[in-house]
C-alpha positions as CSV (number, residue, x, y, z in Angstrom):
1,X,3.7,13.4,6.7
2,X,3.8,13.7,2.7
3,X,6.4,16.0,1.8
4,X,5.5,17.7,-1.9
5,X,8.3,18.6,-4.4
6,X,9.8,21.8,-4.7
7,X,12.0,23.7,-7.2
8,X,14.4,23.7,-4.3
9,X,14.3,20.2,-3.2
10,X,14.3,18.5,-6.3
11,X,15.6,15.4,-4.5
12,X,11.7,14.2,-2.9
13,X,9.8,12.0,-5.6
14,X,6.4,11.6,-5.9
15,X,4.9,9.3,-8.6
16,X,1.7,10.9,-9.3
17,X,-0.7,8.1,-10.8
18,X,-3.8,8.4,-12.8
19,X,-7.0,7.8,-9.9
20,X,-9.0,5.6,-12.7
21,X,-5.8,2.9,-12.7
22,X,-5.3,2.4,-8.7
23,X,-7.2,1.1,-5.9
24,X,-6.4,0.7,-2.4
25,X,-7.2,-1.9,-0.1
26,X,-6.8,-1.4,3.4
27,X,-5.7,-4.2,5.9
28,X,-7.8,-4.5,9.1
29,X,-8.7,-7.8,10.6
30,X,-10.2,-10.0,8.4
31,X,-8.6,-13.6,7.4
32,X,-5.8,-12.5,5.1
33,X,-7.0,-14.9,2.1
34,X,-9.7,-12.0,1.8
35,X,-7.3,-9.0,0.9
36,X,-5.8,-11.3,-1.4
37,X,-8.9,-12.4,-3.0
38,X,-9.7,-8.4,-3.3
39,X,-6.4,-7.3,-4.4
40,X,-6.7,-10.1,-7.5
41,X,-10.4,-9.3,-8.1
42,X,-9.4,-5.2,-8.3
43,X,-6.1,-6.1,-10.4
44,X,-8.3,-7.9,-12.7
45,X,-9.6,-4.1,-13.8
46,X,-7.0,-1.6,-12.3
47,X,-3.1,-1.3,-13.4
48,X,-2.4,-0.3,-10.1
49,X,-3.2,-1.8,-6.5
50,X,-2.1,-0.5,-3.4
51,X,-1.9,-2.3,-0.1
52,X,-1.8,-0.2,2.5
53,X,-1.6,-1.3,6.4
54,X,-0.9,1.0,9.5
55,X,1.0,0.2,12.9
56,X,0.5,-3.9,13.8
57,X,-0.9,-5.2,10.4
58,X,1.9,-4.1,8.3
59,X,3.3,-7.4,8.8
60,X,0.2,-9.0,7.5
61,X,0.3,-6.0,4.5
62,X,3.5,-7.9,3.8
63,X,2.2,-11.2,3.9
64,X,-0.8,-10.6,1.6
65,X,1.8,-8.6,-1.1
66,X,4.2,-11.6,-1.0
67,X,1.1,-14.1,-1.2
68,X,0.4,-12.8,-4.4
69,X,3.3,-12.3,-6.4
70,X,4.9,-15.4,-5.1
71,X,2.2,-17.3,-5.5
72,X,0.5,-16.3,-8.9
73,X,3.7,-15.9,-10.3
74,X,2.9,-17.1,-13.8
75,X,0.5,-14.5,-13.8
76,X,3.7,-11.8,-13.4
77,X,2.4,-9.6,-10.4
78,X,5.1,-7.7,-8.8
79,X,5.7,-5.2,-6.2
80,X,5.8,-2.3,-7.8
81,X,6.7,0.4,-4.8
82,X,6.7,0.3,-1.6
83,X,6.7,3.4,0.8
84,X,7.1,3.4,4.6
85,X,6.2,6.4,5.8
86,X,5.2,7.5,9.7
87,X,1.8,9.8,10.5
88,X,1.0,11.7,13.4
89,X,-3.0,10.5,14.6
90,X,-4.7,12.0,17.7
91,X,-5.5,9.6,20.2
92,X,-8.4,8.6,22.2
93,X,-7.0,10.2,24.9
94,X,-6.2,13.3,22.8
95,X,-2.3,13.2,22.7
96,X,-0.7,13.3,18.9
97,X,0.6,9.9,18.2
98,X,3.0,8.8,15.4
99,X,1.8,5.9,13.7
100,X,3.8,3.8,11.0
101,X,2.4,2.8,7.7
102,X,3.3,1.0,4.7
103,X,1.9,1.3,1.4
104,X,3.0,-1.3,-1.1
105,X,2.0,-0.9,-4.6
106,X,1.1,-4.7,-7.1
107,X,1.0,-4.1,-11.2
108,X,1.2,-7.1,-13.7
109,X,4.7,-7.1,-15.0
């Protein structure tokens, strides 16, 4: 769960980012070559592109972030933030569940 800043607990960031410069693309099953293909295509127009993956298909989150900034280095993408955060989701069988996600943010350097 997303924990907000407080005057008391000064010590939880949140980078607040403007919604026009960021997309988000979400990894499911396709053939990673096609989140990399729409990660470039949305960095052609956004500052900002997150990656975001949840439970299994972090690791393939990871692959397509490292694909492009190793990759099209000459270009000068880099990870810009990563979070790693956990979320509670009901079930199918109606029981909370805690599910872990990663969201890894790509900007032009």
């Amino acid at each position: 769960m997303h924990q907000l800043p407080s005057p008391e607990n000064d010590s939880v960031k949140q980078t607040i980012h403007d919604p026009e410069e960021r997309d988000v693309i979400f990894i499911g099953t396709k053939p990673l070559l096609s989140y990399v293909a729409a990660t470039l295509t949305q960095l052609s127009t956004r500052r900002i592109v997150t990656i975001t993956a949840r439970g299994n298909r972090i690791t393939q989150a990871v692959d397509v972030s490292q694909m492009i900034v190793k990759r099209m280095n000459t270009v000068g993408y880099v990870v810009h933030d990563v979070r790693i955060l956990s979320v509670s989701l009901k079930s199918q069988d109606g029981r909370l569940r805690n599910v872990s996600t990663i969201e890894i943010d790509i900007t032009k350097n």
